[in-house]
C-alpha positions as CSV (number, residue, x, y, z in Angstrom):
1,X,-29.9,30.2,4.1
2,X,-29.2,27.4,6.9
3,X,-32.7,25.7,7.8
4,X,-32.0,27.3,11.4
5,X,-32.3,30.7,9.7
6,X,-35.2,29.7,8.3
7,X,-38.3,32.5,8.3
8,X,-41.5,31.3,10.4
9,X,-44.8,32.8,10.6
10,X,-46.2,34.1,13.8
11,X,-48.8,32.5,15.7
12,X,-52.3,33.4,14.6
13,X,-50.8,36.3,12.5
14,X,-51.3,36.1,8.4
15,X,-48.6,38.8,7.4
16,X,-45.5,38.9,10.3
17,X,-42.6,36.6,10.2
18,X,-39.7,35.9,12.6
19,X,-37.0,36.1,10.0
20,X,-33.2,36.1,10.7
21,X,-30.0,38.2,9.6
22,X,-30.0,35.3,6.7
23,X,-33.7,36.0,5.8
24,X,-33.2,40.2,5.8
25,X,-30.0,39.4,3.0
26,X,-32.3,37.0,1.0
27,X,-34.7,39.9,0.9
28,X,-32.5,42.9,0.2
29,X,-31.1,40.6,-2.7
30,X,-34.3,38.9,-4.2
31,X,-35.9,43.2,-4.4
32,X,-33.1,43.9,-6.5
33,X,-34.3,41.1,-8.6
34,X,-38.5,41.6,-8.4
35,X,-39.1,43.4,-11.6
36,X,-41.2,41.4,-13.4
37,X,-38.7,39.8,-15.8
38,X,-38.5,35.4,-15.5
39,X,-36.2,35.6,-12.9
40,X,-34.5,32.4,-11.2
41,X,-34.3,31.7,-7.5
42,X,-31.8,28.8,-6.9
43,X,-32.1,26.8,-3.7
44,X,-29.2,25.2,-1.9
45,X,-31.5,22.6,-0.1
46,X,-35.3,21.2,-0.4
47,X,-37.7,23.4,1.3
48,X,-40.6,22.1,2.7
49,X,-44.2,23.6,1.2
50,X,-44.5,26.8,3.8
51,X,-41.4,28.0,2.8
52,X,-41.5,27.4,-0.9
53,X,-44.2,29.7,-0.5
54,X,-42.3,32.2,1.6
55,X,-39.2,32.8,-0.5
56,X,-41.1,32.9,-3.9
57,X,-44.3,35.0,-2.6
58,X,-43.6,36.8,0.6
59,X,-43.3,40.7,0.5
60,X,-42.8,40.1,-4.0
61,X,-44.4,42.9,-6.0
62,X,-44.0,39.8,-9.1
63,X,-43.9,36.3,-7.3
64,X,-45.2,34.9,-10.5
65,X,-42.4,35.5,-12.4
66,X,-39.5,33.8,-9.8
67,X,-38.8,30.7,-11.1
68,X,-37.5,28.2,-8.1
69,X,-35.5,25.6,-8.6
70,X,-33.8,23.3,-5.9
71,X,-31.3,19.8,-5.7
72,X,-32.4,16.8,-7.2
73,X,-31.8,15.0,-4.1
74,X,-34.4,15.1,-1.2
75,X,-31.4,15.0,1.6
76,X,-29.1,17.6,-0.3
77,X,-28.2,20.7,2.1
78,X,-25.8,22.7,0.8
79,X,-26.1,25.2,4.0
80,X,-24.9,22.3,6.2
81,X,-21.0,22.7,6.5
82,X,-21.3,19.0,8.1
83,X,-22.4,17.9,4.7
84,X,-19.6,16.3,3.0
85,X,-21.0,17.1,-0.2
86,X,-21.6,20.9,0.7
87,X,-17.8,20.5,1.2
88,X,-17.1,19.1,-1.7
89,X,-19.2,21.9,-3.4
90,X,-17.0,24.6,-1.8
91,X,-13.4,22.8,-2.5
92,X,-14.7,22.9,-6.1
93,X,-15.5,26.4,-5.8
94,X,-12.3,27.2,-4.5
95,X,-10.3,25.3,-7.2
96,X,-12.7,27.0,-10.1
97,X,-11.6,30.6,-8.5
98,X,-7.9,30.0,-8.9
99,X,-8.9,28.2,-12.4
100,X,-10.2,31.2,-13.6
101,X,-9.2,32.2,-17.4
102,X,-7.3,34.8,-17.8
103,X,-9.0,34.9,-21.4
104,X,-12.5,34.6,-20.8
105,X,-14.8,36.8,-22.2
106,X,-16.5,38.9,-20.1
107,X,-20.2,36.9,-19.4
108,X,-18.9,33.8,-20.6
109,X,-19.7,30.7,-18.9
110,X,-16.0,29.7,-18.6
111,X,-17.2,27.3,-15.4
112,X,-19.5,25.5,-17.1
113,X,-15.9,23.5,-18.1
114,X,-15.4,22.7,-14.7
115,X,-15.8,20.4,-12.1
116,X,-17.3,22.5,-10.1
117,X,-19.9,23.1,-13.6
118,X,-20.0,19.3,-13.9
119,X,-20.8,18.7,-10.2
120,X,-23.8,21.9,-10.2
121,X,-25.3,20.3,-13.5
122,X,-26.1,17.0,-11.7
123,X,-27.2,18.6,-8.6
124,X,-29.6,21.3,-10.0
125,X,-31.9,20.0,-9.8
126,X,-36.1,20.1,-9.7
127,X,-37.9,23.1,-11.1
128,X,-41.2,23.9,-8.4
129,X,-44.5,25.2,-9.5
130,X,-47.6,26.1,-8.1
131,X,-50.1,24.2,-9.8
132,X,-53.6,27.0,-9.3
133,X,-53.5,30.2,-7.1
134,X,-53.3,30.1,-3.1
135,X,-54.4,29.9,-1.0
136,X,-55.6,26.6,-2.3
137,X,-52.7,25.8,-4.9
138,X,-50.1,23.2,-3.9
139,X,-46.9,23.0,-5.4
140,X,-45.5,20.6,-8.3
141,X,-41.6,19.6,-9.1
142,X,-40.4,19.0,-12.4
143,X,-37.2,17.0,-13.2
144,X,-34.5,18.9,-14.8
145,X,-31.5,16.9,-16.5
146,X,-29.0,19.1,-17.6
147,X,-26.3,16.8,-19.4
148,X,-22.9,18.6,-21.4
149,X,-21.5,21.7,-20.6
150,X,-23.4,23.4,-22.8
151,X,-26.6,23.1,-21.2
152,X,-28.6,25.3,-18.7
153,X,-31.4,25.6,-16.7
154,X,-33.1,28.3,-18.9
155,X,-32.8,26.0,-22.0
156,X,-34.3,23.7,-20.0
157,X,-37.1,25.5,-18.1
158,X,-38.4,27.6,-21.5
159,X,-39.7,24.4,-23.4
160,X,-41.2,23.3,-19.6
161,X,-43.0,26.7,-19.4
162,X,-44.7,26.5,-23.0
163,X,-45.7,22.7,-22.0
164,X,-47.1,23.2,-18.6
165,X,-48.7,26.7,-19.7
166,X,-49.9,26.8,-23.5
167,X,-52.5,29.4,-24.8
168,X,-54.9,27.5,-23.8
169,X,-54.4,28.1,-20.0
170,X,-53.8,31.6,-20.5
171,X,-57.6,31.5,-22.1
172,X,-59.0,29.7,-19.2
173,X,-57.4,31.7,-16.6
174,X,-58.2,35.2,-18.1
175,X,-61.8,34.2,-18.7
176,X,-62.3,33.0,-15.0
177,X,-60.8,36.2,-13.6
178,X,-62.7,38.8,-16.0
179,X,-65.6,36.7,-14.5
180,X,-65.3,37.0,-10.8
181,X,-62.5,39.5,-10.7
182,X,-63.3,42.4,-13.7
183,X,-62.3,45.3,-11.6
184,X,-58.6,43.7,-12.1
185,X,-58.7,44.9,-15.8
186,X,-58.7,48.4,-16.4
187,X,-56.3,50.8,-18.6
188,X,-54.6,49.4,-21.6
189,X,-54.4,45.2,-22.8
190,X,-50.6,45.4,-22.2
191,X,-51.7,46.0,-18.6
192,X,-53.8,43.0,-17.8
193,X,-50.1,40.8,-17.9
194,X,-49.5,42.3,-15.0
195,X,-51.7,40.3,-12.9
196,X,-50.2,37.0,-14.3
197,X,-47.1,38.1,-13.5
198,X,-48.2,39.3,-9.3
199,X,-50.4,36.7,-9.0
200,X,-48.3,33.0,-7.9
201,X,-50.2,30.1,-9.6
202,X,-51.5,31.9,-12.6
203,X,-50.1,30.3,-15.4
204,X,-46.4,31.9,-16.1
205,X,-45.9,34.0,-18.4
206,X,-43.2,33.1,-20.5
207,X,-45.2,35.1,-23.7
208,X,-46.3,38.6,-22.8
209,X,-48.3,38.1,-26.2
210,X,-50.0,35.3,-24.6
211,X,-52.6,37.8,-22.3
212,X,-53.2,39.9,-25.5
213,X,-54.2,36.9,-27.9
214,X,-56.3,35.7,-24.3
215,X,-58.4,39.4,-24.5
216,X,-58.6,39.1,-28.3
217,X,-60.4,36.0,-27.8
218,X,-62.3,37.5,-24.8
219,X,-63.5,40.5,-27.0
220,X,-64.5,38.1,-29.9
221,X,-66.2,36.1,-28.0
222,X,-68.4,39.2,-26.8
223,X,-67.4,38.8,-23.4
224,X,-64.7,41.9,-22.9
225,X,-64.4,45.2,-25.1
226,X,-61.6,47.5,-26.3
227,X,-61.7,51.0,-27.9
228,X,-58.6,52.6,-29.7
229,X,-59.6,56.0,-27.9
230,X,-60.0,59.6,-29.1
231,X,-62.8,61.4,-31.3
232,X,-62.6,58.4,-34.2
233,X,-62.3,55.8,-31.7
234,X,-62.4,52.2,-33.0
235,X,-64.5,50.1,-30.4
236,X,-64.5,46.6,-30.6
237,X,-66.6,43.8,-28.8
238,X,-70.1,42.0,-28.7
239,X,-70.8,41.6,-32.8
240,X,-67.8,43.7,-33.5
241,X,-64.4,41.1,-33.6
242,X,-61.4,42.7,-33.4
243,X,-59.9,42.2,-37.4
244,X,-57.9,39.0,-37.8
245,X,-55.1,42.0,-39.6
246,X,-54.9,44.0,-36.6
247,X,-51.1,44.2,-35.2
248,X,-50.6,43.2,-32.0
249,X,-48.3,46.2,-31.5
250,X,-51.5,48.0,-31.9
251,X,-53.7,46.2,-30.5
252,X,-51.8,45.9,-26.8
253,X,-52.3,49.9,-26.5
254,X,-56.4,49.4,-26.7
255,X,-58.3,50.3,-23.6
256,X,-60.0,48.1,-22.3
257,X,-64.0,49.2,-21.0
């Protein structure tokens, strides 16, 4: 949306906005979109910090798992029709719609071939990341170069997420919240992704395996435990590891007590 459309926050109010016509669209569409799945969020301009925050976190049932990713280029608006290159954006458009193959495949990338693909590839851009949880979490960019027509911005943001958020950080960040935060974990382990995927600044889950291994370790180390349930139930915690064979299929339906 134009950066006149912009949402603000009301004065000495936490929750309510002034939002625009623009901001109630961007809403309608991004619920559509807030199921939980790695989902990007494409910017056409920088945003400052305060609304990075707004667009990814504000009113999101999963704000963890928008991805949001802006221009390369500090000055590039692509809401200002002054701009001449958010003109030369739309003439490009406009030539790729009367372009369009007649025999492209249904979901095919048939304007990746463009120059309206080339021109997007060099513009998009910066991927933007909140580097701990808020309130105290500030964001981080990350260059992304897309270079032939046959890249994109998810084969270049997948390898980003395993770098920035190993196992490791997954570990770390489940051991801190069981600590200060246990009434977060209740039902089965499949359910304690969820908070990684609510939660902005938690590391992002691009593994939903990578919660269960974090409890596994948890429960090893004595520090969490899991029963199987019913009138045999296997219980496993403090002196009792979970088995090294165990499938994680299996394991993700464990409660955890």
């Amino acid at each position: 949306m134009p950066i006149r459309d912009r949402p603000l926050r009301l004065p000495l109010s936490p929750v309510y906005l002034e939002g625009s016509s623009s901001w109630r669209r961007f809403l309608r569409a991004r619920r559509a979109l807030d199921t939980g799945h790695l989902t990007l969020l494409l910017s056409l301009r920088r945003l400052p910090e305060d609304e990075r925050r707004l667009v990814v976190d504000w009113g999101t049932a999963h704000a963890n798992a928008f991805l949001l990713v802006e221009p390369a280029e500090p000055g590039c608006d692509l809401t200002d029709p002054g701009s001449p290159l958010a003109r030369e954006v739309f003439e490009l458009c406009r030539q790729a719609a009367d372009f369009e193959a007649s025999g492209a495949n249904e979901g095919e990338r048939w304007t990746a071939h463009t120059p309206l693909g080339q021109c997007l590839r060099e513009l998009y851009g910066q991927w933007v990341w909140w580097e701990a949880p808020l309130p105290h979490g500030r964001t981080r960019e990350e260059p992304l170069r897309l270079a032939g027509a046959a890249d994109t911005l998810s084969m270049h943001l997948l390898p980003l997420l395993y770098e920035r958020f190993p196992q490791q950080s997954f570990d770390v960040a489940l051991a801190e919240l069981q600590s200060t935060e246990r009434e977060l974990f209740g039902g089965d382990v499949a359910s304690a992704r969820s908070v990684f995927r609510t939660r902005l600044g938690l590391p992002i889950l691009h593994d939903s395996r990578a919660v269960d291994r974090a409890v596994r370790q948890l429960v090893n180390l004595g520090r969490m435990s899991v029963t199987s349930g019913g009138p045999n139930a296997l219980v496993f915690g403090p002196d009792h590891p979970v088995p090294d064979d165990l499938p994680d299929e299996e394991f993700e339906r464990f409660e955890i007590v």
